[in-house]
MIFI-640362 format. One line per 10 residues: number of its first residue (from 0); their letters; for each residue x, y, z of C-alpha. Coordinates in Angstrom, 3 decimals. Layout:
BEGIN
NUM> A> X:Y:Z  ...
This chain:
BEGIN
0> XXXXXXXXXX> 44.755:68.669:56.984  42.300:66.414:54.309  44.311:64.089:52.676  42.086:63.846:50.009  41.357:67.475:47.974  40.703:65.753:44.736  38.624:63.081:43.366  41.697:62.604:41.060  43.407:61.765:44.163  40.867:59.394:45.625
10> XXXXXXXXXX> 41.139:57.436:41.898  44.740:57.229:42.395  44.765:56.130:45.962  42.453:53.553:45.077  44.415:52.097:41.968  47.533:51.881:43.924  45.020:49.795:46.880  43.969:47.525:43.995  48.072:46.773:42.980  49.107:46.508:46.375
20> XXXXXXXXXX> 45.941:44.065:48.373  45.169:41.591:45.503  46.214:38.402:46.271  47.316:38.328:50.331  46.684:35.092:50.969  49.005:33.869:47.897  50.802:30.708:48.080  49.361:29.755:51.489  49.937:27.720:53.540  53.298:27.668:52.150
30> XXXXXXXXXX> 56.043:29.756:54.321  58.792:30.421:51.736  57.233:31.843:49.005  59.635:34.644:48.878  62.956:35.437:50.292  62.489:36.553:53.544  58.966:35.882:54.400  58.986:33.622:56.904  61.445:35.359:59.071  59.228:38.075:60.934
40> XXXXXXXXXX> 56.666:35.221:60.672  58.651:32.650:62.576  60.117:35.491:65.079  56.902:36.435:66.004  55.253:32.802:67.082  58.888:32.140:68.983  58.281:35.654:70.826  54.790:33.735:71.875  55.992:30.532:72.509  59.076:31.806:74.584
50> XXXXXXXXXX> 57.373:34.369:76.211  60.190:36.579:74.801  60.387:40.272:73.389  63.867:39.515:72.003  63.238:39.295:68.057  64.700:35.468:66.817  65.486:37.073:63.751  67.917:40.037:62.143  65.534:42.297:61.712  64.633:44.723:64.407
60> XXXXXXXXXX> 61.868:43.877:66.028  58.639:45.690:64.957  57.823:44.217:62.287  57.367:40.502:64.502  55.324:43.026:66.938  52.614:43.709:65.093  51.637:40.312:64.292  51.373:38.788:68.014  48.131:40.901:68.711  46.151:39.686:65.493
70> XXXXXXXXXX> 48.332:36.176:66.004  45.877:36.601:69.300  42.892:37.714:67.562  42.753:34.800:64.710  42.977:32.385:67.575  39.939:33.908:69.231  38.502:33.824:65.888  38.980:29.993:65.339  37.929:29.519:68.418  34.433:31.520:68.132
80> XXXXXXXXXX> 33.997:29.657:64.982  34.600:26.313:65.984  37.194:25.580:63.922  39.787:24.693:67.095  38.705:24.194:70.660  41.715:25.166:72.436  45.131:26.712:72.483  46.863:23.331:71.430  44.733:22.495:68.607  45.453:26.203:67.342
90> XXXXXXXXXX> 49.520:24.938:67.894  48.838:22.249:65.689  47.133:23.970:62.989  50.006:26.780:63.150  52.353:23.392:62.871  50.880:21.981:60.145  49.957:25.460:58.150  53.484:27.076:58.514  52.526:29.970:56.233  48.974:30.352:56.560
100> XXXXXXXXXX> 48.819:33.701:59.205  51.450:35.285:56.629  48.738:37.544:55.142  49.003:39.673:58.347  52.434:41.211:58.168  51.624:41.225:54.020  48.281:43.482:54.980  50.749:45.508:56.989  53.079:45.767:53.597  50.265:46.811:51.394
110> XXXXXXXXXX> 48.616:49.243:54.044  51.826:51.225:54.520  52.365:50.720:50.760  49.225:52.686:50.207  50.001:55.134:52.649  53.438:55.651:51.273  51.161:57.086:47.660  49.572:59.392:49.910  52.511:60.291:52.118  54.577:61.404:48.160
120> XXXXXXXXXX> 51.953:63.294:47.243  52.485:65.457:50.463  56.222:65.676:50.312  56.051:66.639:46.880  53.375:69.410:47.180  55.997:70.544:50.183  58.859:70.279:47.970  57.639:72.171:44.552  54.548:74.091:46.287  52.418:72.628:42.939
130> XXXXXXXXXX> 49.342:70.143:43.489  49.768:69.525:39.750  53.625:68.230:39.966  52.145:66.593:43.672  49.564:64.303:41.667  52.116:63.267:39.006  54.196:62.105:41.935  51.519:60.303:43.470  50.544:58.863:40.000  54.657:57.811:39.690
140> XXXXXXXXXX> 53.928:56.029:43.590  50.780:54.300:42.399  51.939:52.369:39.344  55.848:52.350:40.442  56.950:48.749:40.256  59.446:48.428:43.273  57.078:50.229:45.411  53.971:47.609:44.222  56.285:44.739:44.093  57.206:45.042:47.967
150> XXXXXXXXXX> 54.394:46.003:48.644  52.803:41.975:48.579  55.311:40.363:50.828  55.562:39.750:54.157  58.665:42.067:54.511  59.434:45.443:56.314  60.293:47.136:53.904  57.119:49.209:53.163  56.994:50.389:56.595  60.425:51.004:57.089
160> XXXXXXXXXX> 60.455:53.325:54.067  56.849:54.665:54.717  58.586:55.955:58.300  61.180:57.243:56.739  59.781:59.088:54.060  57.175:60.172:57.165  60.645:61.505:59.037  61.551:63.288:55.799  57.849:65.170:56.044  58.162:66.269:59.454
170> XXXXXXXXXX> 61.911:67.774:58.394  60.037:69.675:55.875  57.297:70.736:58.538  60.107:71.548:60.889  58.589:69.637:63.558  62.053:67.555:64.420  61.514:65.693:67.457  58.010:63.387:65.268  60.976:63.340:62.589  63.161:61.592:65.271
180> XXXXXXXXXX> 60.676:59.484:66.565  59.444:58.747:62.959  63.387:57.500:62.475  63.415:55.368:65.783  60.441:53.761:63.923  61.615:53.274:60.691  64.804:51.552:62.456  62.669:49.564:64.447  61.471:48.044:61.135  64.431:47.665:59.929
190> XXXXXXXXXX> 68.056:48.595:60.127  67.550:50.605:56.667  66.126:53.138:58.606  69.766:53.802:59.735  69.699:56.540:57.349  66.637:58.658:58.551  69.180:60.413:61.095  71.627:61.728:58.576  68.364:62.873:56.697  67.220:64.742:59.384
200> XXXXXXXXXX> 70.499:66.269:59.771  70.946:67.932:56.776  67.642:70.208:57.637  69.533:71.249:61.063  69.010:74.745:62.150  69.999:76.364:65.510  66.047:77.818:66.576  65.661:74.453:66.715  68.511:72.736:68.945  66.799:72.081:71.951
210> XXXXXXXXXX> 64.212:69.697:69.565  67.324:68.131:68.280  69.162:67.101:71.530  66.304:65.862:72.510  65.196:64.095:69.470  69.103:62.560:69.717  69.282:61.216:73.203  66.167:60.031:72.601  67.518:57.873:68.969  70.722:56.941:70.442
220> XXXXXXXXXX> 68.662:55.122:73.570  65.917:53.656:71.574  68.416:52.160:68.768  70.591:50.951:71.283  67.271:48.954:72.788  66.371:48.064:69.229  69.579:46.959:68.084  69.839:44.784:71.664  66.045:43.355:70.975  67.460:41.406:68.032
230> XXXXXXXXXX> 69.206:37.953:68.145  71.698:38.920:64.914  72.868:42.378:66.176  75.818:44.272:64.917  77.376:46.603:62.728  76.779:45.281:59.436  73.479:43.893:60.489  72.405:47.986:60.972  73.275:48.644:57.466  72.068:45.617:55.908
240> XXXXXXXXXX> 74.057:43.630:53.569  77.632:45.290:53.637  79.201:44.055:50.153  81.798:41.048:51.271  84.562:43.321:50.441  83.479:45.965:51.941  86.192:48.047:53.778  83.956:49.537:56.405  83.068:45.846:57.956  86.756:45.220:57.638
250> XXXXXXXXXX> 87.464:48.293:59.382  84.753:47.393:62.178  86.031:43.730:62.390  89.536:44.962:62.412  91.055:43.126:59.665  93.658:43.616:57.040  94.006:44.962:54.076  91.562:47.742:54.864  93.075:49.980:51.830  93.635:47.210:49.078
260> XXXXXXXXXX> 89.488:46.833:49.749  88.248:50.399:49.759  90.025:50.873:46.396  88.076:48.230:45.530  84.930:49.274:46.118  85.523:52.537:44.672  86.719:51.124:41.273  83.943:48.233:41.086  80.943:50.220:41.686  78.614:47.612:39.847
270> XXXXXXXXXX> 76.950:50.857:38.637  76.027:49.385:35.061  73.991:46.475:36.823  72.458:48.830:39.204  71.077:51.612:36.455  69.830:48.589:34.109  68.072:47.050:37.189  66.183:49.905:37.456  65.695:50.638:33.982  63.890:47.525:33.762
280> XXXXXXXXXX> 61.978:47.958:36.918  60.532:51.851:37.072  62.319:53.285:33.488  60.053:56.223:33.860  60.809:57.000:37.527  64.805:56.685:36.145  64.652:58.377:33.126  62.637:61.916:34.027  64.229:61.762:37.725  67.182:61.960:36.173
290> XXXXXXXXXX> 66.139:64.932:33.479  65.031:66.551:36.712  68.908:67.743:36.978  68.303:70.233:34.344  65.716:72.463:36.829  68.118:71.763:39.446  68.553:76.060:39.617  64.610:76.347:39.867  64.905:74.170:43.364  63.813:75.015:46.849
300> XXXXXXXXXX> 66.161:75.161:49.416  64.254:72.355:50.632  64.387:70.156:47.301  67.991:70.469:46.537  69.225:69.414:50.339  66.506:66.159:49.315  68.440:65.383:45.977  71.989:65.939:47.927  70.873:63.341:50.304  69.295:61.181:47.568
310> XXXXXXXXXX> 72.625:61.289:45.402  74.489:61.053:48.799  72.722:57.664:49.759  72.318:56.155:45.939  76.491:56.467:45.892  77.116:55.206:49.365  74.730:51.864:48.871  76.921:51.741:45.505  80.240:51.578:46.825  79.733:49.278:50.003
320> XXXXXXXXXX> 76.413:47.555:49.850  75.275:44.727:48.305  74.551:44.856:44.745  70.754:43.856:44.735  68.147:46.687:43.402  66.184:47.030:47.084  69.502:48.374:48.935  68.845:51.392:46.565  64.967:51.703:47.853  65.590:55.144:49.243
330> XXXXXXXXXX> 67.173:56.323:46.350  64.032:55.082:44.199  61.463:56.895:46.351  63.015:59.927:46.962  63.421:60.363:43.114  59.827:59.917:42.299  59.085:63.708:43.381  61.977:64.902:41.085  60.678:62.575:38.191  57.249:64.202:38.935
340> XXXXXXXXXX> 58.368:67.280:38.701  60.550:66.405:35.247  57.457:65.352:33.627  55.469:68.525:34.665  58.332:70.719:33.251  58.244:68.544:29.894  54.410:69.010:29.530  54.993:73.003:29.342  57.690:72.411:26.225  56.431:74.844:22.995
350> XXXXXXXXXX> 55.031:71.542:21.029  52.737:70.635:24.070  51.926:74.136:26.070  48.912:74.884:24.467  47.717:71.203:23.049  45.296:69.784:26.146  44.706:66.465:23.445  48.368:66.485:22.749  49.138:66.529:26.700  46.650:64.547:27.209
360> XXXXXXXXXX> 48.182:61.816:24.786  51.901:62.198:25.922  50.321:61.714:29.939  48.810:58.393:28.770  51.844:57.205:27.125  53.821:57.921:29.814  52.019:56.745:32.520  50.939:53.468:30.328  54.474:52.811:30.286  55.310:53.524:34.142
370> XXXXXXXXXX> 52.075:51.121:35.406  52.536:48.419:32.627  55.240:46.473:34.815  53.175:46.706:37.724  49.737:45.636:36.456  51.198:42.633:34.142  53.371:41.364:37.507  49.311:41.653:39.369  47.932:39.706:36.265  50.324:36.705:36.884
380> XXXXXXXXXX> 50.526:36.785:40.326  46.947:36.199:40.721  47.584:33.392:38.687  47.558:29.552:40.966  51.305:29.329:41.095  53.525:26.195:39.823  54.176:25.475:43.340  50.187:25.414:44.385  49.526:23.240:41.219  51.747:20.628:41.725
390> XXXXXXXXXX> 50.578:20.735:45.601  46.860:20.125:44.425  48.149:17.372:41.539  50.171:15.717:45.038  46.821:15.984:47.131  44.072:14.226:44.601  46.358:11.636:43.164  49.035:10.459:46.156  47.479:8.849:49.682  49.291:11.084:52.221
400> XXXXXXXXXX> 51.049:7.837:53.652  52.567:6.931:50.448  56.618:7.813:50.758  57.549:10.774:48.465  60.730:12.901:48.220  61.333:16.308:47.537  64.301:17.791:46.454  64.825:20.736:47.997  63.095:22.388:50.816  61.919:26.106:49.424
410> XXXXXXXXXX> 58.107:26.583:48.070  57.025:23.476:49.986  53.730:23.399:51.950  53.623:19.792:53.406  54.290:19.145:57.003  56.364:15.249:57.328  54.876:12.901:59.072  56.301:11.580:62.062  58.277:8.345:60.386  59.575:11.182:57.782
420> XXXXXXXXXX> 60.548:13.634:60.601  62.081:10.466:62.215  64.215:10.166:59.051  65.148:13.360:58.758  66.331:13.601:62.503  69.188:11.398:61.467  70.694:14.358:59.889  69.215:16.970:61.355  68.772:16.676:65.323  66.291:19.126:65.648
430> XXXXXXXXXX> 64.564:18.713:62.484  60.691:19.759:62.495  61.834:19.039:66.444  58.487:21.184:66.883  56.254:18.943:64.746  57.120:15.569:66.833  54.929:16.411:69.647  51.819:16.069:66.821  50.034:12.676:67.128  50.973:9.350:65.155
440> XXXXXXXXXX> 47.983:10.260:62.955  47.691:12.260:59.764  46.492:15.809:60.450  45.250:18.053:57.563  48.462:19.154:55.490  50.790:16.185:56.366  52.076:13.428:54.466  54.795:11.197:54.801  57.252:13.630:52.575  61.064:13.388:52.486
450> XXXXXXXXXX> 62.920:16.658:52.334  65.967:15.421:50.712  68.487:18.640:52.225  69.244:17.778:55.325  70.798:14.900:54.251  73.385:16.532:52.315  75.037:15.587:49.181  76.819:17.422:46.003  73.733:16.686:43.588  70.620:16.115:43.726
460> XXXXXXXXXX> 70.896:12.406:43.023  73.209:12.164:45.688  71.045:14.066:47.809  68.384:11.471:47.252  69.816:8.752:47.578  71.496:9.576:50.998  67.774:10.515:52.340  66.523:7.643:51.518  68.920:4.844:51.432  66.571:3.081:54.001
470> XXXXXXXXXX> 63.358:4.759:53.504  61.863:3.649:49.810  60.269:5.986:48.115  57.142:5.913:45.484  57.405:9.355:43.782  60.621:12.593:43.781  58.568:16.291:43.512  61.831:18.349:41.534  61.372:22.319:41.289  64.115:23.875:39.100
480> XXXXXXXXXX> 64.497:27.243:37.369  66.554:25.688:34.480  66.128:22.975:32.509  69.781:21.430:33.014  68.898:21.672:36.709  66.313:18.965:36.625  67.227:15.394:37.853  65.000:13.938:35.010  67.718:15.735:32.432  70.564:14.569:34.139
490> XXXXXXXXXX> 68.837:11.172:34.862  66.852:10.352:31.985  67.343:6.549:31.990  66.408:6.536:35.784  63.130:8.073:35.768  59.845:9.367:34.366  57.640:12.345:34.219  54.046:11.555:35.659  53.490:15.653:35.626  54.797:18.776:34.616
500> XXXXXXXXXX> 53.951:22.190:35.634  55.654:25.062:34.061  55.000:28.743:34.244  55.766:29.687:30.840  52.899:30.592:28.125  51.797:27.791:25.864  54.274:26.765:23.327  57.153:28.208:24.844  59.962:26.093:25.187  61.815:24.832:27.975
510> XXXXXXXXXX> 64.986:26.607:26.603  66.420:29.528:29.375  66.546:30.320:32.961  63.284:31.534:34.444  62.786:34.811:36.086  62.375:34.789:40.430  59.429:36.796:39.746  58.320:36.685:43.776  62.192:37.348:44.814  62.498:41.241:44.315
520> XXXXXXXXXX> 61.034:43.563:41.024  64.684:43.210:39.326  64.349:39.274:39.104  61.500:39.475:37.129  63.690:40.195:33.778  66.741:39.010:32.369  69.421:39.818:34.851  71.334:36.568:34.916  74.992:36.815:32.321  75.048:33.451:31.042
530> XXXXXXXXXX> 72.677:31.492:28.887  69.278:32.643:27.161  67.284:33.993:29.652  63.287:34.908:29.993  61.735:37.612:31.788  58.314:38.219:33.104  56.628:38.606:30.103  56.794:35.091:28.899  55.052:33.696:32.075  51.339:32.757:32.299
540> XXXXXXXXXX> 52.099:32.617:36.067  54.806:32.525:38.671  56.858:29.600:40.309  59.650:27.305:39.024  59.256:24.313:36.869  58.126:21.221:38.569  58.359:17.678:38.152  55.899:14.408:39.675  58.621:11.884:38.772  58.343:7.861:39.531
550> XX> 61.857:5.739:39.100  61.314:3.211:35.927
């Protein structure tokens, strides 16, 4: 089979390659540039170091797999290039870089995000037996805003749902033991591919029971080994993030009030924040997936068992999962063939039928305003982040022995020093316990810098002052996402601004809470309920606010 019958397709392909690969090595060599990140990261250098297949994170384990080999391969690289001589030189530069190697698992997210364009297109042609309704889809894939957003961090989530979607095509095909082993993958990404089973499931026939016994022993062993492979195991942990009232972990941890708690959850939904997430995110995807109901009659077999499940899944995640836009993921792709197919049935209304220039227009608009999130998120992404300025600013004006503190340990790319880690060790044991073996000397990317949070405290004042009661200090780096946040606002009289860095565009005031653009696609607008808030469109670039402060 060709995946590519079109030239149309190719252009498509190609525009979702150019949303999804800019900017991989982003932020580097920072680690926690985005929720998440560093976990797979971290799991898969412990695997090396402890000579361990047990995942140190809880995710399953895949994801941490597929970095050791090019891990392996970079190192052989260095080497070849003279850039390290040995294995303990590579340790230190993997020390002192924490984050630099994350553009491997973010290739991974943008290669199965491209795939995942390709792999609609397919389901949808299978679905509605139409290339025209297939290449709308794939269009919908291309510029859709959740799919591009994940699609540039280090996360599993592409490749989870590029499995699953995969399981879903082999349903179609009616080749169900690949759909099984397409599941075991998925939930060897990650426990959202949970769900790929029931999928499967609802496409059950008897000609084909042997191929589902089969395809079930075989998923009941392998997520048993998955599920054991992973430090953080459970039930809760194989659904994600249960909501903290959820009655099903109360039922599984056997507490009280089981009843009082499902009522609960089926009276506070959070359905309104939910449908306005996505609004904001992929309104097109939303608003024509859900017109789609009105062809429901016109449906395949096939297509309407697809929209049971998608309803099925949307309302489950509603009622007991955590209320952030991702849970819903599956729910979001599987709509984009029904929006697809929406937008086909609206270009064949009386006023458009037989007006190519008038179709023509009402395409453009439409698909102007599905990609427009997408390609102004790229535009500001590619942008040197707050975080990366204030870095360089640190680097060309501060000697990396002079003492500084930073509040707050997130977006950081400086490795401490020995006397820092020292310092820190007083509250922390085992803090940077890994970065002690280093030598007494400064290697590249480490400075004698105080992380100010493992020494506790209320405020950030407090949190200063207990880090360095006995360790002066010359400079405090302060990153905040609202102005009241700062310590120079709530400590005027203390201290003074030597640099600012802000991410908003020119002349914009300092007067709401910024957007976690690089958190997930619904923190890039206004989603917060108190105070004036901004969204995406009034940065110039992404990152909190930061601060080079001195005391006076």
């Amino acid at each position: 089979m060709s995946l590519f019958k079109s030239k149309f397709l190719i252009l498509i392909v190609l525009v979702g390659v150019g949303l999804r690969f800019l900017g991989l090595n982003f932020g580097s060599p920072s680690l926690y540039v985005s929720n998440d990140e560093a976990i797979t990261q971290i799991s898969a250098y412990t695997m090396i170091a402890q000579k361990t297949i047990k995942s140190q994170s809880y995710y399953t384990p895949l994801s941490a797999y597929i970095q050791i080999p090019f891990i392996g391969f970079s190192y052989l690289y260095m080497k070849t290039m003279g850039n390290i001589h040995n294995i303990d030189e590579f340790r230190q530069f993997v020390i002192t870089h924490e984050g630099y190697f994350l553009f491997i698992p973010r290739f991974y997210s943008a290669f199965f995000g491209t795939l995942t364009i390709l792999l609609i297109y397919h389901l949808t042609k299978l679905l509605f037996e139409n290339k025209r309704i297939a290449m709308l889809a794939a269009l919908l894939a291309s510029f859709s805003f959740n799919l591009v957003h994940m699609s540039h961090f280090a996360r599993p989530w592409p490749e989870a749902m590029f499995f699953l979607l995969l399981a879903l095509y082999f349903c179609l095909k009616r080749q169900f033991l690949w759909a099984f082993i397409c599941a075991i993958v998925s939930y060897g990404f990650l426990q959202i591919g949970i769900f790929s089973f029931p999928l499967i499931f609802l496409f059950f026939e008897k000609k084909y029971l042997r191929q589902f016994i089969i395809g079930l022993l075989l998923s009941a062993f392998s997520v048993l080994i998955l599920s054991r492979l992973v430090l953080h195991s459970g039930f809760e942990d194989a659904l994600l993030k249960l909501r903290p009232d959820s009655f099903i972990g109360a039922l599984f941890r056997h507490e009280s009030g089981i009843l009082a708690k499902l009522i609960n959850n089926l009276t506070n939904p959070n359905l309104f924040f939910i449908i306005r997430s996505f609004a904001k995110t992929d309104f097109v995807i939303l608003l024509f997936g859900t017109l789609s109901v009105f062809g429901f009659r016109t449906f395949s077999k096939q297509a309407r068992l697809v929209f049971y499940f998608l309803i099925a899944n949307f309302v489950f995640a509603l009622f007991f999962l955590y209320p952030v836009l991702h849970y819903f993921n599956i729910a979001i792709f599987l709509l984009i063939p029904f929006a697809a197919f929406a937008t086909w049935n609206g270009l064949k209304w009386r006023l458009l039928e037989n007006s190519w220039p008038l179709k023509f227009f009402t395409l453009t608009v439409i698909f102007f305003v599905a990609g427009f999130n997408s390609f102004y998120w790229n535009y500001i992404f590619l942008k040197e982040p707050t975080f990366i300025q204030a870095r360089d600013w640190i680097a060309r004006n501060i000697n990396p022995r002079e003492p500084i503190a930073y509040l707050g340990g997130r977006y950081q790319t400086f490795v401490p020093s020995k006397e820092a880690i020292l310092n820190g060790q007083k509250f922390q044991p085992n803090y940077y316990q890994e970065a002690t073996v280093l030598s007494g000397n400064y290697l590249p990317n480490m400075r004698n810098i105080v992380y100010t949070a493992p020494a506790g405290g209320k405020t950030k004042m407090e949190k200063l002052n207990n880090a360095t009661g006995d360790y002066p200090i010359s400079y405090v780096i302060d990153y905040y996402y609202y102005p009241k946040d700062s310590i120079y606002s709530q400590n005027p009289n203390l201290l003074k601004k030597v640099a600012t860095f802000s991410p908003l565009k020119s002349g914009l005031a300092y007067r709401g809470i910024l957007p976690e653009a690089l958190y997930e696609a619904a923190s890039n607008f206004e989603s917060y309920d108190n105070g004036e808030t901004f969204s995406m469109y009034s940065l110039e670039r992404t990152g909190p606010y930061f601060d080079i402060l001195k005391f006076k």
